[in-house]
Residue frames relative to the residue before (quaternion, step in Angstrom):
aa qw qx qy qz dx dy dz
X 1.0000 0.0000 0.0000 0.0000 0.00 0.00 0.00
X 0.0586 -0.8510 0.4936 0.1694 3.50 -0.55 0.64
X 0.6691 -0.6406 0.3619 0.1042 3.37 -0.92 0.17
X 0.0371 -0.6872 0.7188 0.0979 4.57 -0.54 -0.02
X 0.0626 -0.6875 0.7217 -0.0511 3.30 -0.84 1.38
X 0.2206 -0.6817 0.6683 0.2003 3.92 -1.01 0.58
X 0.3129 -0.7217 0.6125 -0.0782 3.73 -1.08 1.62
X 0.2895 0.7938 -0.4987 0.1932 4.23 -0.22 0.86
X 0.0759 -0.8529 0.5073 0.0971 3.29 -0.56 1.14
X 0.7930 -0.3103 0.2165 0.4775 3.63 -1.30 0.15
X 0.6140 0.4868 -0.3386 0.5209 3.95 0.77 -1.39
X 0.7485 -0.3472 0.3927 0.4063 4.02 -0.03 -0.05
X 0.5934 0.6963 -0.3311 0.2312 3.60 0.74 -0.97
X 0.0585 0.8009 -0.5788 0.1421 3.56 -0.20 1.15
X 0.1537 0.7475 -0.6434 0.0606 3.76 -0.92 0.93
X 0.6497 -0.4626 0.5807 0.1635 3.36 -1.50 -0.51
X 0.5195 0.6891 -0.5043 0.0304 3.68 -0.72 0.17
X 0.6672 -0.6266 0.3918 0.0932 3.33 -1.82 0.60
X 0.1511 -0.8170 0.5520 -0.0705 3.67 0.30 0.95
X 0.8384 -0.0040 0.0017 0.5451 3.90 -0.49 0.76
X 0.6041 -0.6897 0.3958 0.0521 3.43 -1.85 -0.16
X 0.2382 -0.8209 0.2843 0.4343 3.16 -0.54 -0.26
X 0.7802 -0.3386 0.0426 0.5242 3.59 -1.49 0.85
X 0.6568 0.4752 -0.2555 0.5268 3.99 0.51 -1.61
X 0.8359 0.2933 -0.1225 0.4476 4.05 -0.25 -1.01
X 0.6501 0.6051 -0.4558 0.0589 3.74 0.55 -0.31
X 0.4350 0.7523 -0.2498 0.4270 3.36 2.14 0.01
X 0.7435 0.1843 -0.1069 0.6339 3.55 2.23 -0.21
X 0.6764 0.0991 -0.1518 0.7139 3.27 1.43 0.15
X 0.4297 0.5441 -0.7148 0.0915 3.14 -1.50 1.50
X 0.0187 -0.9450 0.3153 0.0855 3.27 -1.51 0.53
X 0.3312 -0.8588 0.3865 0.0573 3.54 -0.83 0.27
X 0.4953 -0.7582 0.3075 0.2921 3.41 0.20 0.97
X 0.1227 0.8806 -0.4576 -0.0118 3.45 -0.92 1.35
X 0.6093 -0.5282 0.3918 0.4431 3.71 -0.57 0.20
X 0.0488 0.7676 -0.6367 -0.0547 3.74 -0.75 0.52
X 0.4490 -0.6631 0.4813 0.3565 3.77 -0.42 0.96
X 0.6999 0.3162 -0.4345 0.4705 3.95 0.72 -0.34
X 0.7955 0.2767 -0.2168 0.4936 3.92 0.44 -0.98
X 0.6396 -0.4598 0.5164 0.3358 3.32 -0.15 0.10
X 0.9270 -0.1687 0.2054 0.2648 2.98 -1.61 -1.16
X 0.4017 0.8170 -0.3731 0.1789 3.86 0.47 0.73
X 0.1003 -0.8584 0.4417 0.2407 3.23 -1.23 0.17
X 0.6969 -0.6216 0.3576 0.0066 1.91 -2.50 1.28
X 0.2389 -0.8013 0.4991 0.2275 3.37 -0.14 0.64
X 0.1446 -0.9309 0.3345 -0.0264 3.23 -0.37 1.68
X 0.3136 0.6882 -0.4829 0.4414 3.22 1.64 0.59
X 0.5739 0.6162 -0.3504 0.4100 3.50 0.85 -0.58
X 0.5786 -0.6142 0.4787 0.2422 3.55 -1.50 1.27
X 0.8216 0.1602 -0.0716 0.5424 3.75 1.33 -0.40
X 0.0761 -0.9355 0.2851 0.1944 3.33 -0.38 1.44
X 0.0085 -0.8775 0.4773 -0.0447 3.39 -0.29 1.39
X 0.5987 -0.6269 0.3814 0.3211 3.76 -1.71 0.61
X 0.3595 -0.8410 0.3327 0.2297 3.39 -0.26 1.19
X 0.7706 0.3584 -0.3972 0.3463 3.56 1.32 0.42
X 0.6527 0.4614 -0.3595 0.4815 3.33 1.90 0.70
X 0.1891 -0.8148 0.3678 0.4062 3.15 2.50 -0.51
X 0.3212 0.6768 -0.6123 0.2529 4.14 1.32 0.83
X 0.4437 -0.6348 0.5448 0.3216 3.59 -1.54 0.39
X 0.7205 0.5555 -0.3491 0.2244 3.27 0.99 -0.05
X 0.1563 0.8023 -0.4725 0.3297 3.18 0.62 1.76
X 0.1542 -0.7828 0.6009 0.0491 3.51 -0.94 0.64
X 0.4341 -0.5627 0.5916 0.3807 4.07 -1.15 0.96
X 0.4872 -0.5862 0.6076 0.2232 2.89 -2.01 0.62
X 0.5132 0.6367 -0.2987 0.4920 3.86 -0.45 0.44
X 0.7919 0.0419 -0.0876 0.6029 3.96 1.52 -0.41
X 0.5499 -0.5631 0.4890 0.3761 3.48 -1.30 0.85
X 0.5394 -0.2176 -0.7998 -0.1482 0.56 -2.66 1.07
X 0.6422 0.5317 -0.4071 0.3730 3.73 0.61 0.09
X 0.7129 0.0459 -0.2115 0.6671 3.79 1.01 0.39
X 0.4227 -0.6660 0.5370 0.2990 3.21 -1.69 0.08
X 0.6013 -0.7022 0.3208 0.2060 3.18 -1.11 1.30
X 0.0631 0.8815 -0.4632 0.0662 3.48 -0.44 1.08
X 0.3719 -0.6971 0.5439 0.2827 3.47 -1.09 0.23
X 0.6044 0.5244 -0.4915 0.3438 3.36 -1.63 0.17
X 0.6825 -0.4721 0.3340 0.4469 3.45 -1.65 -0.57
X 0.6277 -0.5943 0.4625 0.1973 3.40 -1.27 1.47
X 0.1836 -0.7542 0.5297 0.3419 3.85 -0.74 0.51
X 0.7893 0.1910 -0.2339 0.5347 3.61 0.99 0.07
X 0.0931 0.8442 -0.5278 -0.0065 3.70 -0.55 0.55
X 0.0565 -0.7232 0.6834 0.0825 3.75 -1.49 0.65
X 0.3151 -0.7383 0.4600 0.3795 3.63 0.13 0.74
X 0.6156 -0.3151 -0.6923 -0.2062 1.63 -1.62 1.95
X 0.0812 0.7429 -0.4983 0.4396 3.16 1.47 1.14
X 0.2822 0.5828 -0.7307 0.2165 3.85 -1.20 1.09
X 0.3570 -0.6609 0.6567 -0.0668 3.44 -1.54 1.24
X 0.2694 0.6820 -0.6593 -0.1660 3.60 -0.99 -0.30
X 0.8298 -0.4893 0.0588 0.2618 2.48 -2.10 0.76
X 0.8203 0.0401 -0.2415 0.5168 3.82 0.99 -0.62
X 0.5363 0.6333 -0.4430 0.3392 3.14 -1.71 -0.35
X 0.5431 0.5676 -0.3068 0.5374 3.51 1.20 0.98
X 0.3828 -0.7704 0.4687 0.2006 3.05 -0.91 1.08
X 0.8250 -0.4543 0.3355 -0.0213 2.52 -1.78 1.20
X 0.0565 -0.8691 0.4080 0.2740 3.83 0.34 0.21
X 0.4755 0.7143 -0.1588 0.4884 3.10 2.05 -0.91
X 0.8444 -0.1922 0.1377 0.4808 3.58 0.04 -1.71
X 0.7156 -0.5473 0.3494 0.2574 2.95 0.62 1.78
X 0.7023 0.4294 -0.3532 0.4446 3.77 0.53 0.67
X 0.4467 -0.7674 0.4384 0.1395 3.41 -0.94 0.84
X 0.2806 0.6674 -0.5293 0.4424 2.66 0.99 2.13
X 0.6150 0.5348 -0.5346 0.2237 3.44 0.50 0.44
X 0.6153 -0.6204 0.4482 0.1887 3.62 -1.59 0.99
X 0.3014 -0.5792 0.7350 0.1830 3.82 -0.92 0.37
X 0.1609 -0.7379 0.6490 0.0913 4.18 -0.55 0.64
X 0.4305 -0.7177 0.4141 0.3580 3.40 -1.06 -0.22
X 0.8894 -0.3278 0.0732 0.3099 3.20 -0.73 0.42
X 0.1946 -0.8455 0.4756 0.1452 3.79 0.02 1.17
X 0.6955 -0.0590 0.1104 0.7075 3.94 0.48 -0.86
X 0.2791 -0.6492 0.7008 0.0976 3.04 -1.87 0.81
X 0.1336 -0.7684 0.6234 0.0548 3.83 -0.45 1.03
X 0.0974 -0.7060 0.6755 0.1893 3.32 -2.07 0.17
């Protein structure tokens, strides 16, 4: 089952993103929200044998959830796709470049 999680940091920044799959497709399409150094904030669809940004298709992308694009923490993850987990702060920022953006909790749950 996968998941819409809503993501907003202090500077204004407000987006959307997509955490798992659905029941039929998640073996070729799931996803999880990564940093790309050209787009920002997107997800990656990580069932895939190569992980790339799907609106520049660069490999240089990175999961949210490990430095240098969040800070490394312990405890329970506010978003997770095994083995992909995020929490809620301490994440950078596509906008202003500060590790202030939030993980929210859960907006719609999808199969």
């Amino acid at each position: 089952m996968g998941q819409t999680n809503r993501v907003a940091c202090s500077c204004g920044f407000t987006s959307s993103v997509t955490i798992g799959g659905g029941m039929r497709t998640y073996r070729e399409d799931s996803r999880f929200p990564f940093y790309c150094k050209f787009c920002g904030l997107v997800d990656v669809n990580v069932a895939g044998t190569v992980l790339v940004c799907p609106n520049c298709e660069s490999q240089d992308v990175l999961p949210y959830g490990k430095p240098p694009i969040s800070i490394e923490q312990v405890g329970h993850a506010c978003i997770e796709w095994n083995p992909y987990k995020a929490y809620k702060t301490g994440n950078l920022c596509p906008q202003c470049k500060k590790m202030t953006l939030e993980f929210r909790n859960t907006e719609m749950m999808f199969d």
